[in-house]
C-alpha positions in Angstrom: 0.2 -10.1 -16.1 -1.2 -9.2 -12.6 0.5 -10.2 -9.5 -0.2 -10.3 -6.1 2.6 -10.2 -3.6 1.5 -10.7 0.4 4.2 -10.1 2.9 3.6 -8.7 6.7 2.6 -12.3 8.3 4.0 -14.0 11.4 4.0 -15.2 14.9 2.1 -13.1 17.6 0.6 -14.1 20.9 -2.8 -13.6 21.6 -4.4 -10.1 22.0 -1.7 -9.1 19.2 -1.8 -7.1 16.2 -0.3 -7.7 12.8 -0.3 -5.5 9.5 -0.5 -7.3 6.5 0.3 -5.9 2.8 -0.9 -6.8 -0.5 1.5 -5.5 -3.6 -0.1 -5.5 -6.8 1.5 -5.0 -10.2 0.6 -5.2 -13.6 -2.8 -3.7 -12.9 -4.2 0.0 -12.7 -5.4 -1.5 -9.5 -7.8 1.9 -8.3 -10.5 0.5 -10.0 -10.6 -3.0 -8.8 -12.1 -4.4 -5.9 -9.9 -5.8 -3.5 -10.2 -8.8 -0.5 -8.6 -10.7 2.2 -9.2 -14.4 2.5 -8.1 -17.0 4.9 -8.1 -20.5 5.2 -7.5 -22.5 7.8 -5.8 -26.3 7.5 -8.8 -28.5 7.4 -11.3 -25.6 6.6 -12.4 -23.5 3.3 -11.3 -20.6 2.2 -13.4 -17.7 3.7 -13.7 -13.9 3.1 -12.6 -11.8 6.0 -12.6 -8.0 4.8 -13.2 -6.6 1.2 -12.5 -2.8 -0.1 -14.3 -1.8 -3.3 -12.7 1.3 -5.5 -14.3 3.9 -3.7 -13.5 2.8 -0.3 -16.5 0.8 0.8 -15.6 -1.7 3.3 -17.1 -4.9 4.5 -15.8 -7.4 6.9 -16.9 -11.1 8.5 -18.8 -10.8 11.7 -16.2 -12.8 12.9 -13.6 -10.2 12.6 -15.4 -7.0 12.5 -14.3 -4.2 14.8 -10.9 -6.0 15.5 -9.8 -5.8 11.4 -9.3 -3.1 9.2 -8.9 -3.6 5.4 -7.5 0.1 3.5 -5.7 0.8 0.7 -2.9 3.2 -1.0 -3.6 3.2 -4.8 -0.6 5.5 -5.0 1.2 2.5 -4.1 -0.8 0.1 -5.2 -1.3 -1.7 -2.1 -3.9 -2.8 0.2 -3.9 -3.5 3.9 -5.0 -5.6 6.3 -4.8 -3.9 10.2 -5.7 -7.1 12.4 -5.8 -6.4 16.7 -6.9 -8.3 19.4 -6.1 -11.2 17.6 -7.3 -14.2 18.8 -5.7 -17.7 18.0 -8.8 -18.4 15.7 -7.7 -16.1 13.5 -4.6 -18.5 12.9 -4.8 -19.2 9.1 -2.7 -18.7 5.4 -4.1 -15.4 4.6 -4.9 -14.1 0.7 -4.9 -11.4 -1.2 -8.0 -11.2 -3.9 -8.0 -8.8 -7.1 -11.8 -8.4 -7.8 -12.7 -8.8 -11.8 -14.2 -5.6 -13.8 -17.6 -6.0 -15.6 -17.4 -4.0 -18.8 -20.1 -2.4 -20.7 -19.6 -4.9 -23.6 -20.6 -7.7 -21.2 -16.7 -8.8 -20.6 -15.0 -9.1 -17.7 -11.7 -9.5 -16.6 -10.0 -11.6 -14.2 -10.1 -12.3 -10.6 -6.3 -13.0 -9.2 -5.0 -14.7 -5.8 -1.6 -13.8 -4.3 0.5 -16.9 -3.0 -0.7 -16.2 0.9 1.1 -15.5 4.0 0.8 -17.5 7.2 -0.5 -15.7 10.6 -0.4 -17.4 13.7 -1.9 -16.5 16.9 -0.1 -18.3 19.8 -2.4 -18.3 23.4 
């Protein structure tokens, strides 16, 4: 069974920077995509960053050049670097395991860790 475990949120004041962690077991997890969501209360759930297996990244325009998404397969972990934060960025943030597509026309599944909160104070 897969699990995904976020820790690293908090309270920081605008301009800030906060490292968040994503701690996966019960996966192989190097050859699965991986993402960070947010959602804010009253708004959807949107994509900020993701990483595929070979270290391609992508981020929302609305974070990009202030985040960085990385990971340690080693440890099975991946990261979210977040500076300049601003209080817009205030939000539950969530870990995504991306599903595999298999040659047979399977796939597996996509898993969601529980969230941790960020808040950006002005």
């Amino acid at each position: 069974q897969v699990q995904l475990v976020e820790s690293g949120g908090g309270l920081v004041q605008a301009g800030g920077s906060l490292r968040l962690s994503c701690a996966a077991s019960g996966s192989i997890f190097s050859i699965n995509a991986m993402g960070w969501y947010r959602q804010a209360p009253g708004k959807q759930r949107e994509l900020v960053a993701v990483i595929t297996s070979g270290g391609n990244t992508n981020y929302a325009d609305s974070v990009k050049g202030r985040f960085t998404i990385s990971r340690d397969n080693a440890k099975n972990t991946v990261y979210l670097q977040m500076n300049s934060l601003k209080p817009e960025d205030t939000a539950v943030y969530y870990c995504k395991l991306y599903p595999l597509y298999y040659e047979d026309g399977t796939t597996s599944g996509s898993y969601w860790g529980q969230g941790t909160q960020v808040t950006v104070s002005s």
